[in-house]
N, C-alpha and C positions, 0 to 999 in steps of 0.2 A: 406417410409417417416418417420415415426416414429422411425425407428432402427437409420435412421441416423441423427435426432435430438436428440437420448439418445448417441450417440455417440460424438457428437459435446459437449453435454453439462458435457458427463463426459472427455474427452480427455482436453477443457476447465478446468477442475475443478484440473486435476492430473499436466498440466501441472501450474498453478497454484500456485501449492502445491509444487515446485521443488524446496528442499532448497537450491539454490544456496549459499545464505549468508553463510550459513553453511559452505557448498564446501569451497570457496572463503578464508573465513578465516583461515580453514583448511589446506589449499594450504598456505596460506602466513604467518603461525607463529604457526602452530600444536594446537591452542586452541579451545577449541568447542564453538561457538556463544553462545553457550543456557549458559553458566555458567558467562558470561558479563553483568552486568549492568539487564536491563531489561529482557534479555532470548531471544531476539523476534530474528528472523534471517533477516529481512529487513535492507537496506540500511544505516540506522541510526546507528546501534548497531555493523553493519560490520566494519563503520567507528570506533567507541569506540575500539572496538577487534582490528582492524589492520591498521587502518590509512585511510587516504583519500582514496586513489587510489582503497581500498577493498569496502569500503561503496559507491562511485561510480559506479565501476563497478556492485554492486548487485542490486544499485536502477535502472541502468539504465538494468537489467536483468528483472526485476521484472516489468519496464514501457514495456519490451517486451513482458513479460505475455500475459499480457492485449491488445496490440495489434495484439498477433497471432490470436485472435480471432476469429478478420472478418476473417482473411486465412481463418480459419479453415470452418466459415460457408460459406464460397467461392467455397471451396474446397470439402466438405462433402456435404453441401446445406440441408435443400431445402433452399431458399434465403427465408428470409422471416423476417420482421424487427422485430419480436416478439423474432424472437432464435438469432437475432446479438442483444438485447438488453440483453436476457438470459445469453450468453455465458460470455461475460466478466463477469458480476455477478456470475458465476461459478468461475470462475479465482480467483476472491475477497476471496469467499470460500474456495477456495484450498489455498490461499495466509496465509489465517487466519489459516484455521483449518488444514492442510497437511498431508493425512494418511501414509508419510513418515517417519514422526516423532512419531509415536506411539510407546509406550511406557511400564513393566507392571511396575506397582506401589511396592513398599515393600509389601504392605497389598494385592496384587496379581491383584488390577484394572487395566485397560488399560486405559490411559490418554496419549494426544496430549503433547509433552513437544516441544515447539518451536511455529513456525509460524511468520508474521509479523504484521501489524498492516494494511495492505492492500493501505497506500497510492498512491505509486507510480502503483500499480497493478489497481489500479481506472483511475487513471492518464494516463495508457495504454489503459483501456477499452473506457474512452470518446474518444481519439482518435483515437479509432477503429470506434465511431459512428461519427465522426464529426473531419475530421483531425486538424483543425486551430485550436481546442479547446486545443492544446498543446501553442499556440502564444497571451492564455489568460492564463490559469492555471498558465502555470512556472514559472511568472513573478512577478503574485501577491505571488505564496508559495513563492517565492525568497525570497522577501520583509518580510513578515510574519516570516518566517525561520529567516533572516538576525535582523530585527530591533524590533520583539516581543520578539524571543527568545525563542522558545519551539519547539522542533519537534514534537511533540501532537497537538501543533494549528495547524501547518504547515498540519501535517494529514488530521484532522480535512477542514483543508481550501482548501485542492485541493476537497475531496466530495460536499462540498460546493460549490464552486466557479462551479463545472463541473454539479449540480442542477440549479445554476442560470441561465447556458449558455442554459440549454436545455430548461429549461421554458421559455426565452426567445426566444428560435428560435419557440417553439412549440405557443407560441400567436400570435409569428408574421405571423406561417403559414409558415415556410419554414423547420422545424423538425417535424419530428414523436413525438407525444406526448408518447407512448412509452416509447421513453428514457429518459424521468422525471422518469418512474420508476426503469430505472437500476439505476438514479443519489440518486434517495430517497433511494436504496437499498442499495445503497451503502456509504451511510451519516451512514445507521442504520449499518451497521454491525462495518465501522470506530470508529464509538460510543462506541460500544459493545467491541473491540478490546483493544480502550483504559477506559477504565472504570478505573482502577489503574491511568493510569496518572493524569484523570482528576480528582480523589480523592486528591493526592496528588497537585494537581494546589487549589483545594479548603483551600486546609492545606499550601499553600503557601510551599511546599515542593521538588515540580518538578524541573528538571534537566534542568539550563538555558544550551543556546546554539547560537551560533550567534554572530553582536555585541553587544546586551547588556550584554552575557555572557565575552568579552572582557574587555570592559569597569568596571566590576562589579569586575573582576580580578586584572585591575589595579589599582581600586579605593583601592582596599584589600594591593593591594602590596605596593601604596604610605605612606597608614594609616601608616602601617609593619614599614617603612623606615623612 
């Protein structure tokens, strides 16, 4: 029993960690993620590196993360809503930190140089515990994403939004209170993740995105003209 819950939570954690983004844009234009914009290899910065269709396909790789999960503790067992609340929280960790991307330093250290920022791998894991929590999350990040204008809030708002649903269901008595802690665990690490952006949102500095990034474009290009 315990062999095969250190199993589930490290098989969790490596897949996780699979840089796809990286792959993906390596395939589609030979450049490496990690040297783009922010460095991270999630769905965001795939799109920066190579267009729509790349940062697509790796966010919705990254939302499978987090749904092989349940497979996995289906499939491996023991069933028990403690290791399916574990597992995807593992996933989040490999998303962030990926010992794929290890690294040595010039000064001879080993450092992680990549990972993502764990959204969409969040976004995968609530739906491993609670499938409709995709037909609540997508709709408010859309919006968020679309009319705020940050892909850091957007982050930010699927951890969020996938804590409310669960304290929600868990006072109503129809979730495991539980998975308030994979949603809290997963706020904290999204947190952690983006620390830089949200310095630079405080410096008024961060990278818009969306329609206010449109608007704010052609407000610039009519000024221009």
């Amino acid at each position: 029993m315990v062999g095969s819950i250190i199993a589930v939570l490290l098989l969790s954690y490596f897949i996780g960690g699979l840089p796809f983004g990286w792959l993906v844009v390596k395939i589609a234009n030979g450049r490496d993620i990690r040297s783009v914009a922010s460095g991270r290899t999630g769905g965001t910065n795939a799109l920066r590196a190579a267009g729509f269709l790349a940062g697509l396909l790796t966010a919705g790789i990254d939302v499978l993360k987090g749904v092989s999960t349940a497979w996995l503790v289906s499939w491996l067992g023991p069933e028990s809503v403690w290791l399916r609340m574990a597992a995807p929280l593992a996933a989040i960790v490999g998303q962030l930190f990926p010992i794929y991307m290890l690294e040595r330093r010039a000064d001879g250290r080993l450092h992680i140089r990549g990972g993502g920022a764990g959204g969409a791998t969040t976004l995968g894991g609530a739906i491993a515990l609670w499938n409709p929590s995709a037909w609540i999350i997508l709709p408010v990040a859309a919006l968020v994403y679309v009319f705020v204008g940050y892909a850091s809030l957007t982050t930010i708002s699927i951890a969020v939004i996938a804590l409310g649903i669960f304290v929600v269901r868990a006072v109503a008595g129809v979730g495991p209170w539980q998975y308030i802690l994979f949603a809290m665990g997963a706020v904290i690490l999204v947190f952690y993740a983006l620390k830089p952006n949200l310095q630079r949102l405080r410096a008024g500095t961060e990278r818009r995105v969306g329609l206010r990034a449109y608007l704010h474009e052609r407000r610039t290009e009519n000024t221009k003209n």
